[in-house]
PyMOL Python script that loads the backbone (N, CA, C, O; Angstrom):
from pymol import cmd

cmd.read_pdbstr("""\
ATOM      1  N   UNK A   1     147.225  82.050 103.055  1.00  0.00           N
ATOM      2  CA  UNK A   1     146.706  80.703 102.929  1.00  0.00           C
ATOM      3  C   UNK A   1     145.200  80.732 103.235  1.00  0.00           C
ATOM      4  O   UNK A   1     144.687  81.515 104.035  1.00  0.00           O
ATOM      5  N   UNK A   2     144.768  80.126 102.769  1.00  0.00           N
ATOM      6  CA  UNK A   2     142.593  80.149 102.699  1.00  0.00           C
ATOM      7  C   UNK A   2     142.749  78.860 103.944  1.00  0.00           C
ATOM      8  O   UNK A   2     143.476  77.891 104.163  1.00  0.00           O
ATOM      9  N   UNK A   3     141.693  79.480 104.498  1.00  0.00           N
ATOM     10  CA  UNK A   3     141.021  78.479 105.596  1.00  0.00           C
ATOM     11  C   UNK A   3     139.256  77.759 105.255  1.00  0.00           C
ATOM     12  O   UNK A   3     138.135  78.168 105.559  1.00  0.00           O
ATOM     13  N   UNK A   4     139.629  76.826 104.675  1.00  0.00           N
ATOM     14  CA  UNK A   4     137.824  76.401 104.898  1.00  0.00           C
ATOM     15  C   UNK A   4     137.865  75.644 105.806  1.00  0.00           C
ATOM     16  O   UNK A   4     138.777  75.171 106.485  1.00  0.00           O
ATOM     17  N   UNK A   5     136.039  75.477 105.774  1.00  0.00           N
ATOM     18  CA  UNK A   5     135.592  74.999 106.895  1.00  0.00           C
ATOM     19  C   UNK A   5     134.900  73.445 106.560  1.00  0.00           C
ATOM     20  O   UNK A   5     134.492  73.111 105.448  1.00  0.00           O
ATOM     21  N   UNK A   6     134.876  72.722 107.599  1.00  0.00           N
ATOM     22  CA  UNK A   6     134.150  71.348 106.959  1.00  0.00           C
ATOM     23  C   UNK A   6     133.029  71.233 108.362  1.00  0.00           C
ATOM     24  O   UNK A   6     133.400  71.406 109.523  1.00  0.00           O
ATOM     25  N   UNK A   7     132.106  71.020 108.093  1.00  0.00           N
ATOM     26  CA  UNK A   7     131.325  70.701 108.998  1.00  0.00           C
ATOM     27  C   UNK A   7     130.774  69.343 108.409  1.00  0.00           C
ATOM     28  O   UNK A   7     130.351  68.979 107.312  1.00  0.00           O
ATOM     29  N   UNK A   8     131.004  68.675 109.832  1.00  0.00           N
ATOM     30  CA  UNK A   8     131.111  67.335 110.533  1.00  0.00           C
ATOM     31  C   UNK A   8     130.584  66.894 111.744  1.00  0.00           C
ATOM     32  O   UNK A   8     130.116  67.707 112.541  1.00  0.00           O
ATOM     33  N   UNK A   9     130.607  65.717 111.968  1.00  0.00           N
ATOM     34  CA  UNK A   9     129.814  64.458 112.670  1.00  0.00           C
ATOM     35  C   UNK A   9     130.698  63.517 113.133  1.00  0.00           C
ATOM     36  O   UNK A   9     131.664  63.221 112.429  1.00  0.00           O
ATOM     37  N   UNK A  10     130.499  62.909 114.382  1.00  0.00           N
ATOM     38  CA  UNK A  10     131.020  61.955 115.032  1.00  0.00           C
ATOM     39  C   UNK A  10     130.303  60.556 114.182  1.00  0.00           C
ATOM     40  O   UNK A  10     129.136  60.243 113.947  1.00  0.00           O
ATOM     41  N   UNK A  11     131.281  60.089 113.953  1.00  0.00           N
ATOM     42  CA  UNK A  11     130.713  58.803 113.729  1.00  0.00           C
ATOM     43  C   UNK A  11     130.158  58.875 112.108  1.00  0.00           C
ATOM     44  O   UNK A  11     129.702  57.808 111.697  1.00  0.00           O
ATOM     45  N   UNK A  12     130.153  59.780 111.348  1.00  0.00           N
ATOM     46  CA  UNK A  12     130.145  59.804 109.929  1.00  0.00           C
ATOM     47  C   UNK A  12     130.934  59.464 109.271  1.00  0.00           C
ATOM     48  O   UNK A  12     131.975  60.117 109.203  1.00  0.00           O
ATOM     49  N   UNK A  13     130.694  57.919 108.275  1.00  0.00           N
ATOM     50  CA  UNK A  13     131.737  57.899 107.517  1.00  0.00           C
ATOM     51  C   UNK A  13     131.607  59.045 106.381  1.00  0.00           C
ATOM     52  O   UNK A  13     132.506  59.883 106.315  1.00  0.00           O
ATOM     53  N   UNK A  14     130.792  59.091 105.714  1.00  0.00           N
ATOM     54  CA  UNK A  14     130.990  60.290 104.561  1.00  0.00           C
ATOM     55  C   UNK A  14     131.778  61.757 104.918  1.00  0.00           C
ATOM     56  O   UNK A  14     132.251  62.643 104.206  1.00  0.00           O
ATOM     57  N   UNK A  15     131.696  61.597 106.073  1.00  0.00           N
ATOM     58  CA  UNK A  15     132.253  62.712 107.022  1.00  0.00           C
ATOM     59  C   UNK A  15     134.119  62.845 107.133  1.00  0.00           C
ATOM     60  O   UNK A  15     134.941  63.761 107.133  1.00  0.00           O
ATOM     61  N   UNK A  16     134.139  61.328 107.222  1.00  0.00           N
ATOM     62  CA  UNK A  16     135.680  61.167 107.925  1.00  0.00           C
ATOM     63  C   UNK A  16     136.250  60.950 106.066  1.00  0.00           C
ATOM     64  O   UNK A  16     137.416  61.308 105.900  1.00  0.00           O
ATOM     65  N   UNK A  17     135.716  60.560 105.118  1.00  0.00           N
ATOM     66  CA  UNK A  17     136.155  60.140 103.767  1.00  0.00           C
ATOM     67  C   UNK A  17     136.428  61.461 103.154  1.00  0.00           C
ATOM     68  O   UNK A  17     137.539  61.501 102.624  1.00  0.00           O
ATOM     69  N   UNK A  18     135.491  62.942 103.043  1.00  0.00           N
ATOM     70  CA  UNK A  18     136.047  64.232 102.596  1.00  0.00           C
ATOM     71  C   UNK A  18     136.848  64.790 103.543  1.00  0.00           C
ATOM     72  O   UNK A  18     137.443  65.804 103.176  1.00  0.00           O
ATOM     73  N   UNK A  19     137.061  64.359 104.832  1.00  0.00           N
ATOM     74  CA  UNK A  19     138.125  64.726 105.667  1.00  0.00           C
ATOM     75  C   UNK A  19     139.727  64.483 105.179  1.00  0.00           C
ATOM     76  O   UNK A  19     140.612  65.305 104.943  1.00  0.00           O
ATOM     77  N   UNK A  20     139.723  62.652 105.114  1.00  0.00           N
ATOM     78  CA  UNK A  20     140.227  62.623 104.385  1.00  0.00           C
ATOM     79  C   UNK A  20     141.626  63.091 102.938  1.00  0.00           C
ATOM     80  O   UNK A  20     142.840  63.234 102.792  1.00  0.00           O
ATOM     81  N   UNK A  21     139.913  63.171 101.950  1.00  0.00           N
ATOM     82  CA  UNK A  21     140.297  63.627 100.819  1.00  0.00           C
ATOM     83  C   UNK A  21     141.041  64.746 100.936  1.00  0.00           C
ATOM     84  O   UNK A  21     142.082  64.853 100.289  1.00  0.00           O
ATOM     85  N   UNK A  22     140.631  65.674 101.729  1.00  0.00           N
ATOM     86  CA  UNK A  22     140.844  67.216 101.754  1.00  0.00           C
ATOM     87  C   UNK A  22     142.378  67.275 102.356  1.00  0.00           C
ATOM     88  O   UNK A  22     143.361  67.621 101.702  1.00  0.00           O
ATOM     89  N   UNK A  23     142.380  66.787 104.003  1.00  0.00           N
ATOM     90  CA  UNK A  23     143.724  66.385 104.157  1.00  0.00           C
ATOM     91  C   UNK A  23     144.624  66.538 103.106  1.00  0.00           C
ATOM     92  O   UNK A  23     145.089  67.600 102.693  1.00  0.00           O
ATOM     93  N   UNK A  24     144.912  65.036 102.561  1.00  0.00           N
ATOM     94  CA  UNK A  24     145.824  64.850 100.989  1.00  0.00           C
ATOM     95  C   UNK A  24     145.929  65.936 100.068  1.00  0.00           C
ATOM     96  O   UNK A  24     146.989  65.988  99.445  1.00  0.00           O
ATOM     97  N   UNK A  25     145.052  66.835  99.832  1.00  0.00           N
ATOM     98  CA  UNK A  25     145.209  68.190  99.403  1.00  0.00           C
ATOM     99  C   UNK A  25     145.710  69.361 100.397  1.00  0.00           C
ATOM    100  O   UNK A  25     146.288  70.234  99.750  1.00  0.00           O
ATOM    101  N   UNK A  26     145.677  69.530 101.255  1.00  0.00           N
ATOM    102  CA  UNK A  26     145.744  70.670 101.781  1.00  0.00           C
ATOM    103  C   UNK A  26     146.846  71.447 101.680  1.00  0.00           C
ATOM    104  O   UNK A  26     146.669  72.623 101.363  1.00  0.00           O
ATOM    105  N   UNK A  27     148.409  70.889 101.961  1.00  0.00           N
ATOM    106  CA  UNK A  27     149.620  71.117 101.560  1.00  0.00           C
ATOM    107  C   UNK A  27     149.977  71.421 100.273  1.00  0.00           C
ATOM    108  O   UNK A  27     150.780  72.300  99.961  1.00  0.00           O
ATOM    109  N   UNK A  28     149.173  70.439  99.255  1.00  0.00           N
ATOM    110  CA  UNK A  28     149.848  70.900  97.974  1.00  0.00           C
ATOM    111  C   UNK A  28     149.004  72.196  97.219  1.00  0.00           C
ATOM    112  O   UNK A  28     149.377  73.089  96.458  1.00  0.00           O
ATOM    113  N   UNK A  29     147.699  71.845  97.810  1.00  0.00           N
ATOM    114  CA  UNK A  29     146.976  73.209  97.287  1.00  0.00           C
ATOM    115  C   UNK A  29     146.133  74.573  98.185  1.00  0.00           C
ATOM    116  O   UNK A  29     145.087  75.215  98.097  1.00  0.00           O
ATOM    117  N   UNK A  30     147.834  74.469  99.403  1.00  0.00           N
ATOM    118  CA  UNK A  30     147.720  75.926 100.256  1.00  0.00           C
ATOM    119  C   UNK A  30     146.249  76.468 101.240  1.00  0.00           C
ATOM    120  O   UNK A  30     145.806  77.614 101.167  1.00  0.00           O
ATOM    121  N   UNK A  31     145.717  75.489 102.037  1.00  0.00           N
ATOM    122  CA  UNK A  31     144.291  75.651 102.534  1.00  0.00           C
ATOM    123  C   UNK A  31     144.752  74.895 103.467  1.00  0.00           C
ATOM    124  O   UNK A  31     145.504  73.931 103.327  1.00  0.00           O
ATOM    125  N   UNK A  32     144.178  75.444 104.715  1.00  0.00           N
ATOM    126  CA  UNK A  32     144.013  74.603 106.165  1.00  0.00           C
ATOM    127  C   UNK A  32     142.462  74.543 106.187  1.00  0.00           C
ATOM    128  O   UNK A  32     141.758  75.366 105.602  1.00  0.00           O
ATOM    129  N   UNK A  33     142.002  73.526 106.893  1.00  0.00           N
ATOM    130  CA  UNK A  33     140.984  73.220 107.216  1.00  0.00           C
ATOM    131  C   UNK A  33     140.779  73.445 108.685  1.00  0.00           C
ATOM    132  O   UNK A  33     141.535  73.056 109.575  1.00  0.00           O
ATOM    133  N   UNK A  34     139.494  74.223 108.853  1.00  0.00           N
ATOM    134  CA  UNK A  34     138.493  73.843 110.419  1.00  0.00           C
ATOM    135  C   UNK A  34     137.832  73.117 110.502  1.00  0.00           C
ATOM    136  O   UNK A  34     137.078  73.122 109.528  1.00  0.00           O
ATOM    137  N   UNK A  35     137.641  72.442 111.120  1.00  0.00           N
ATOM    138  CA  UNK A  35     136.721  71.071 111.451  1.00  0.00           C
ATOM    139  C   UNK A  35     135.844  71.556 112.604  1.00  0.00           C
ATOM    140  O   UNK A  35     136.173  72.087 113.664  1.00  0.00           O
ATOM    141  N   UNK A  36     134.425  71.176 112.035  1.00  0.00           N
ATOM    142  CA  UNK A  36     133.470  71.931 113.100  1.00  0.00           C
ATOM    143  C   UNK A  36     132.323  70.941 113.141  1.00  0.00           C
ATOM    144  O   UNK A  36     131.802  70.511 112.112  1.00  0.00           O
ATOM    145  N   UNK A  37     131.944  70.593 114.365  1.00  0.00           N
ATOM    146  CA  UNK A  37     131.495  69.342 114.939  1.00  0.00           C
ATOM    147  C   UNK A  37     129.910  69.918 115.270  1.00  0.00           C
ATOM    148  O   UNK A  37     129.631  70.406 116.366  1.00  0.00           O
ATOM    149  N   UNK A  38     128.911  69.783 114.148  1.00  0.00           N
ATOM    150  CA  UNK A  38     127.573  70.016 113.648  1.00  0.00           C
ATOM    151  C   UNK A  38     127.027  69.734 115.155  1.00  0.00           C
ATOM    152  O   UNK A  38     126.242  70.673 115.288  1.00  0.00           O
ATOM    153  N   UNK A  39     126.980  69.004 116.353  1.00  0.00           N
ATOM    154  CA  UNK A  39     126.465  68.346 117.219  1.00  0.00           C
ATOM    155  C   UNK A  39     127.093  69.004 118.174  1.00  0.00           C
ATOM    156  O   UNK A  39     126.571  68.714 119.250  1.00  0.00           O
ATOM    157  N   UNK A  40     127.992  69.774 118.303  1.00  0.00           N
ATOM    158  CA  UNK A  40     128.435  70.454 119.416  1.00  0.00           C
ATOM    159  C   UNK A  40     127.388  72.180 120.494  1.00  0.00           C
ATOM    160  O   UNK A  40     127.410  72.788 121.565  1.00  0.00           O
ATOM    161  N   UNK A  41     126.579  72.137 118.995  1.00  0.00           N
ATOM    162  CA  UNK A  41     125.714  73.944 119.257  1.00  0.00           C
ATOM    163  C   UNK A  41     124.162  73.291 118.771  1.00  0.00           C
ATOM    164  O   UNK A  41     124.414  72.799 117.671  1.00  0.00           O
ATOM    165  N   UNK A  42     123.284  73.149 118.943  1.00  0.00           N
ATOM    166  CA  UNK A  42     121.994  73.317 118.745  1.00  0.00           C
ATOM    167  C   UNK A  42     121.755  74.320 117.320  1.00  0.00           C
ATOM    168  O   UNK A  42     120.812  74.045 116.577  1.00  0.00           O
ATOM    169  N   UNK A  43     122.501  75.275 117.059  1.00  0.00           N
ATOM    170  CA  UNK A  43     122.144  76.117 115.949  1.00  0.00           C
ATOM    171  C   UNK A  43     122.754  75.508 114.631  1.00  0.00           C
ATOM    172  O   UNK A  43     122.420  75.848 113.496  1.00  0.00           O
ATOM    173  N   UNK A  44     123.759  74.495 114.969  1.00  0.00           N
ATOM    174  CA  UNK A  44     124.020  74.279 114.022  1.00  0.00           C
ATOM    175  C   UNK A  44     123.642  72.844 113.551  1.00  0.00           C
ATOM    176  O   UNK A  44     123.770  72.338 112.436  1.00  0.00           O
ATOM    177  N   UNK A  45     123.223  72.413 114.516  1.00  0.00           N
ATOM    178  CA  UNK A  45     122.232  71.081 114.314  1.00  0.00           C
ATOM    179  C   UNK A  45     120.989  71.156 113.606  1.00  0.00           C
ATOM    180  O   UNK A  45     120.507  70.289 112.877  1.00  0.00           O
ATOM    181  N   UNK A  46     120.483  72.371 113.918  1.00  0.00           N
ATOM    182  CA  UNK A  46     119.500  73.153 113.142  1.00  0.00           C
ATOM    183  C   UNK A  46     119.494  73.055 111.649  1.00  0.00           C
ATOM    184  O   UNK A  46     118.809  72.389 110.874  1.00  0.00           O
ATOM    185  N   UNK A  47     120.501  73.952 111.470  1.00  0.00           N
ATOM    186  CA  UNK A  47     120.703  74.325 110.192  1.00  0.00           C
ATOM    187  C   UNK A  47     121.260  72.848 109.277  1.00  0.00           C
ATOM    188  O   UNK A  47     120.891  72.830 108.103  1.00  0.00           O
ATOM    189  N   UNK A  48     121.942  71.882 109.662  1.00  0.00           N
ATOM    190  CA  UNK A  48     123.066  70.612 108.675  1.00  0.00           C
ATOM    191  C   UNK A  48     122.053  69.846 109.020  1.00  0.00           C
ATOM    192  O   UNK A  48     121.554  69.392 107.990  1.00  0.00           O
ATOM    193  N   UNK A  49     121.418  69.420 110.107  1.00  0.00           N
ATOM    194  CA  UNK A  49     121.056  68.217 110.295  1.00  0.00           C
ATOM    195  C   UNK A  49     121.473  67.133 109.786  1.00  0.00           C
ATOM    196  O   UNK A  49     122.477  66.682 110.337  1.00  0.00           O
ATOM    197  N   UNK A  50     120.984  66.433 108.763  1.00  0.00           N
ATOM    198  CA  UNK A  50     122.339  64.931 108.390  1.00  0.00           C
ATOM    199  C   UNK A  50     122.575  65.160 107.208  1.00  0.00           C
ATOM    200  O   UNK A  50     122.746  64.302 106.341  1.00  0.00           O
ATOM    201  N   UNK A  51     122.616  66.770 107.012  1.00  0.00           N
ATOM    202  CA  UNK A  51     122.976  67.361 105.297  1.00  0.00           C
ATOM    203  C   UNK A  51     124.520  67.267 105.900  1.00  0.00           C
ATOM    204  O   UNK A  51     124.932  68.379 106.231  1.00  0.00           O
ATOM    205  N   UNK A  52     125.243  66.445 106.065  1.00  0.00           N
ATOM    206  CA  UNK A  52     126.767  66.632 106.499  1.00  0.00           C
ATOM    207  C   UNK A  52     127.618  65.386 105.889  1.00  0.00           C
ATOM    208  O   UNK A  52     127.086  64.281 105.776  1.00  0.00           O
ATOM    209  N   UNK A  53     128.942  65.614 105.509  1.00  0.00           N
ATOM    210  CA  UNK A  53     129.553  66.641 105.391  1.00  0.00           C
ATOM    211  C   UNK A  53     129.378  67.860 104.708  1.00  0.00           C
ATOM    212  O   UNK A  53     129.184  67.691 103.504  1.00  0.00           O
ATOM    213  N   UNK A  54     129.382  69.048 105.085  1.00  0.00           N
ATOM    214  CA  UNK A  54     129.728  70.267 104.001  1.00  0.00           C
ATOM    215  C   UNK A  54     130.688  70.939 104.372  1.00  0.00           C
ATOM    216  O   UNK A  54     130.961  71.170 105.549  1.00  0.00           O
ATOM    217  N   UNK A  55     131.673  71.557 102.818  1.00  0.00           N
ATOM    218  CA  UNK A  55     132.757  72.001 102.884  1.00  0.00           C
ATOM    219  C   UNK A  55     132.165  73.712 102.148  1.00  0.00           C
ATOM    220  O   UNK A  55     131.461  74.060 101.200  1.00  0.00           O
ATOM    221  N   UNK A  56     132.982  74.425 103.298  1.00  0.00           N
ATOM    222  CA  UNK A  56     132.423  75.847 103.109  1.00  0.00           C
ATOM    223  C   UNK A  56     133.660  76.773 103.278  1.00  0.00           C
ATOM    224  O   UNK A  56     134.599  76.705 104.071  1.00  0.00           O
ATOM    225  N   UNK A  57     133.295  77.903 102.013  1.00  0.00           N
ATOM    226  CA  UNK A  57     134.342  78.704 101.732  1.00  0.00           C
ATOM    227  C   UNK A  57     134.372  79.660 103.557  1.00  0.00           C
ATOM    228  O   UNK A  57     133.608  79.329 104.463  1.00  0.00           O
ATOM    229  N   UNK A  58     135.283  80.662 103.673  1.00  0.00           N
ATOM    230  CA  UNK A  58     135.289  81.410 105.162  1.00  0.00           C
ATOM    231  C   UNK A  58     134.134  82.380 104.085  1.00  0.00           C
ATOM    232  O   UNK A  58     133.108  82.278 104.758  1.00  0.00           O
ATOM    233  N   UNK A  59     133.938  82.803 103.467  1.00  0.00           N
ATOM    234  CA  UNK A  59     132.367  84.108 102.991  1.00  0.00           C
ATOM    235  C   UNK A  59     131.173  82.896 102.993  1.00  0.00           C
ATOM    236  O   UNK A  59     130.098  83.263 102.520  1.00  0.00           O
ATOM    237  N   UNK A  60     131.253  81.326 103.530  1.00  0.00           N
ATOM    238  CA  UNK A  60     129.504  80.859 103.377  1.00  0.00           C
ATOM    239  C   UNK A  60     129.781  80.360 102.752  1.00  0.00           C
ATOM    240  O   UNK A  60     130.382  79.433 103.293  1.00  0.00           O
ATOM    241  N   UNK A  61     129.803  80.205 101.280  1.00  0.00           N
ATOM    242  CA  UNK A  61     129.584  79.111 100.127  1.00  0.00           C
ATOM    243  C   UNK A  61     129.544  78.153 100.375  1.00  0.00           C
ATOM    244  O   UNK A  61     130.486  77.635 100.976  1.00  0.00           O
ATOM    245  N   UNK A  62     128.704  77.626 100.116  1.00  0.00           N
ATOM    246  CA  UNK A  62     129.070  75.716  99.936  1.00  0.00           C
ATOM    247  C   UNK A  62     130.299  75.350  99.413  1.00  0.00           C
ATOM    248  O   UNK A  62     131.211  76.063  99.830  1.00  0.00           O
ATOM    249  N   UNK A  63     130.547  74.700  98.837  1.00  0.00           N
ATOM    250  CA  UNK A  63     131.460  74.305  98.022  1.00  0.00           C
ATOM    251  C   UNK A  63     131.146  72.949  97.220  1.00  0.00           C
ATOM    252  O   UNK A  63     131.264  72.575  96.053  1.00  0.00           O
ATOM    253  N   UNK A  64     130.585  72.281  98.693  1.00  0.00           N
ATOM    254  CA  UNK A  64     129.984  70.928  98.286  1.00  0.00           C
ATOM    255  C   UNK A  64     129.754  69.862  99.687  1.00  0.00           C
ATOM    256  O   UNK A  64     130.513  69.964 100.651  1.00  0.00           O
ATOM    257  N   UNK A  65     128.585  68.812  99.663  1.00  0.00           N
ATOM    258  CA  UNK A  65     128.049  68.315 100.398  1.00  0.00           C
ATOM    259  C   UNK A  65     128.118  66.767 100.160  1.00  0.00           C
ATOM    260  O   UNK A  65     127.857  66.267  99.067  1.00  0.00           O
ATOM    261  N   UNK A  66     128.407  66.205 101.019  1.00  0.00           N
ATOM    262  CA  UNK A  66     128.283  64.698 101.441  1.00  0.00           C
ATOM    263  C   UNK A  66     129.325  63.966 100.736  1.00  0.00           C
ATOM    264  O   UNK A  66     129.686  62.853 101.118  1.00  0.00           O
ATOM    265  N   UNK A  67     129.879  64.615  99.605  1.00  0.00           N
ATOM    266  CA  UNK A  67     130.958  64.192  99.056  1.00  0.00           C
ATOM    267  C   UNK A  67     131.701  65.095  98.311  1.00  0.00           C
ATOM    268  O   UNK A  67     131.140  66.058  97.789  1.00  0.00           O
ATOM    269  N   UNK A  68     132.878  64.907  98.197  1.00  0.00           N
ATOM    270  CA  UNK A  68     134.277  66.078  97.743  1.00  0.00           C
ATOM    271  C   UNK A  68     134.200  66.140  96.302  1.00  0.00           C
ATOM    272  O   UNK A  68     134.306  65.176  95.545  1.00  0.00           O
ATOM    273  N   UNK A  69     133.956  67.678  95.889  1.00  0.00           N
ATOM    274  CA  UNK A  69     133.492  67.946  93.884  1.00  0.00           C
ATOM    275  C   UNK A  69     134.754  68.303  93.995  1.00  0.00           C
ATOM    276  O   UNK A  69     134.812  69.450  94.438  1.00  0.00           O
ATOM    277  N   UNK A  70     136.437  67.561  93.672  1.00  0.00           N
ATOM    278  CA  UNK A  70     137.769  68.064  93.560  1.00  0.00           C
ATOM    279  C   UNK A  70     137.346  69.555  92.244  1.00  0.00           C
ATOM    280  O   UNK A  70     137.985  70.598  92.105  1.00  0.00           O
ATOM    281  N   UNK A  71     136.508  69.259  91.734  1.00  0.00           N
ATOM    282  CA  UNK A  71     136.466  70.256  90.346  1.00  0.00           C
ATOM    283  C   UNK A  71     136.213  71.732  91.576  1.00  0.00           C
ATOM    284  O   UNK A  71     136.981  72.666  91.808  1.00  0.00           O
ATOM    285  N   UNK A  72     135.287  71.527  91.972  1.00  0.00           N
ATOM    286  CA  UNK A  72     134.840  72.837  92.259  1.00  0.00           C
ATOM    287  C   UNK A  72     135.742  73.295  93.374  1.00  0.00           C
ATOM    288  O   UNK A  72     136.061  74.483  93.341  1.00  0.00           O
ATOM    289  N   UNK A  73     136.221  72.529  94.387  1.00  0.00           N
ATOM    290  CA  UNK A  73     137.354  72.699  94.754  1.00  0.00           C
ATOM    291  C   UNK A  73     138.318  73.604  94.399  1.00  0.00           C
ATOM    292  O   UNK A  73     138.355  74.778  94.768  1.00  0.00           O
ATOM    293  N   UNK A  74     139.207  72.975  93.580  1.00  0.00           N
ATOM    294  CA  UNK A  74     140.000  73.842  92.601  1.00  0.00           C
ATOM    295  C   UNK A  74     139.767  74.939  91.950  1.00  0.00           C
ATOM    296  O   UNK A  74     140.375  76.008  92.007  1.00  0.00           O
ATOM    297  N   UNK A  75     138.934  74.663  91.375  1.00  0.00           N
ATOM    298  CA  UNK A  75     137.921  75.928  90.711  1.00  0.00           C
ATOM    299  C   UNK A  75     138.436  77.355  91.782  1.00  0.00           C
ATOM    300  O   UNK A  75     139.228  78.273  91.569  1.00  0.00           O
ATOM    301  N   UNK A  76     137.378  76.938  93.243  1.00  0.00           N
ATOM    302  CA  UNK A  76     137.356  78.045  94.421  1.00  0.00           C
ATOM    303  C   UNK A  76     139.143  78.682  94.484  1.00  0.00           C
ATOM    304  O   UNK A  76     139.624  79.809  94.365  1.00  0.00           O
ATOM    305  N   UNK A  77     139.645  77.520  94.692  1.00  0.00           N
ATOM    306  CA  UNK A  77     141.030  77.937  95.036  1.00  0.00           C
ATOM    307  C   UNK A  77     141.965  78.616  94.170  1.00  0.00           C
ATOM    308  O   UNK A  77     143.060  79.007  94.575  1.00  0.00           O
ATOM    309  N   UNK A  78     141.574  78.757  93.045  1.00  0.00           N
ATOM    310  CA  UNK A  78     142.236  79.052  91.710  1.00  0.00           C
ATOM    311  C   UNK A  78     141.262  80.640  91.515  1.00  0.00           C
ATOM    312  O   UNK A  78     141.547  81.418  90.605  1.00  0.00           O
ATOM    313  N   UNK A  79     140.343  80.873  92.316  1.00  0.00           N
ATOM    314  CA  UNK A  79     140.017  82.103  92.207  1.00  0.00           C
ATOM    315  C   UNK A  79     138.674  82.148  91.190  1.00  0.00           C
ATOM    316  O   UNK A  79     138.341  83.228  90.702  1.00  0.00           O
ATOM    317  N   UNK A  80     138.055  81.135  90.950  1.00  0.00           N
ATOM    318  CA  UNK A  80     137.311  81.278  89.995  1.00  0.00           C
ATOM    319  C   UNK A  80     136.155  80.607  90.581  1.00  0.00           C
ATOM    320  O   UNK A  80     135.109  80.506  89.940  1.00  0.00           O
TER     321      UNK A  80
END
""", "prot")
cmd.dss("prot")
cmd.show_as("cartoon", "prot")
cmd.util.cbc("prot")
cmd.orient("prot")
């Protein structure tokens, strides 16, 4: 099963809406999610600043930012 990652914000709605989305997928299309709280480390406050949400493959990739691309999504998960 693939694990991505979502990096996130307290208090973000765009944040809690690809949370969400992703949720409702996760079961049918075999992916658990980590949820990783941008405001918890200084390094990573660094790097997202209020570029958040982003959903990231476990090798880095983006996947996609501030809102859920279901295309590319699938795409990743389907191996392509």
């Amino acid at each position: 099963m693939r694990q991505l990652r979502l990096y996130t914000r307290r208090g973000c709605h765009l944040c809690e809406d690809m949370q969400a989305e992703l949720e409702s997928l996760m079961e049918q299309q075999g992916f658990v999610l980590e949820l990783i709280d941008v405001d918890r480390e200084s390094g990573l406050q660094d790097r997202y600043g209020s570029r958040v949400p982003v959903l990231e493959s476990p090798e880095g990739q983006t996947l996609c930012e501030y809102f859920l691309d279901r295309e590319v999504l699938l795409s990743y998960l389907d191996g392509g």
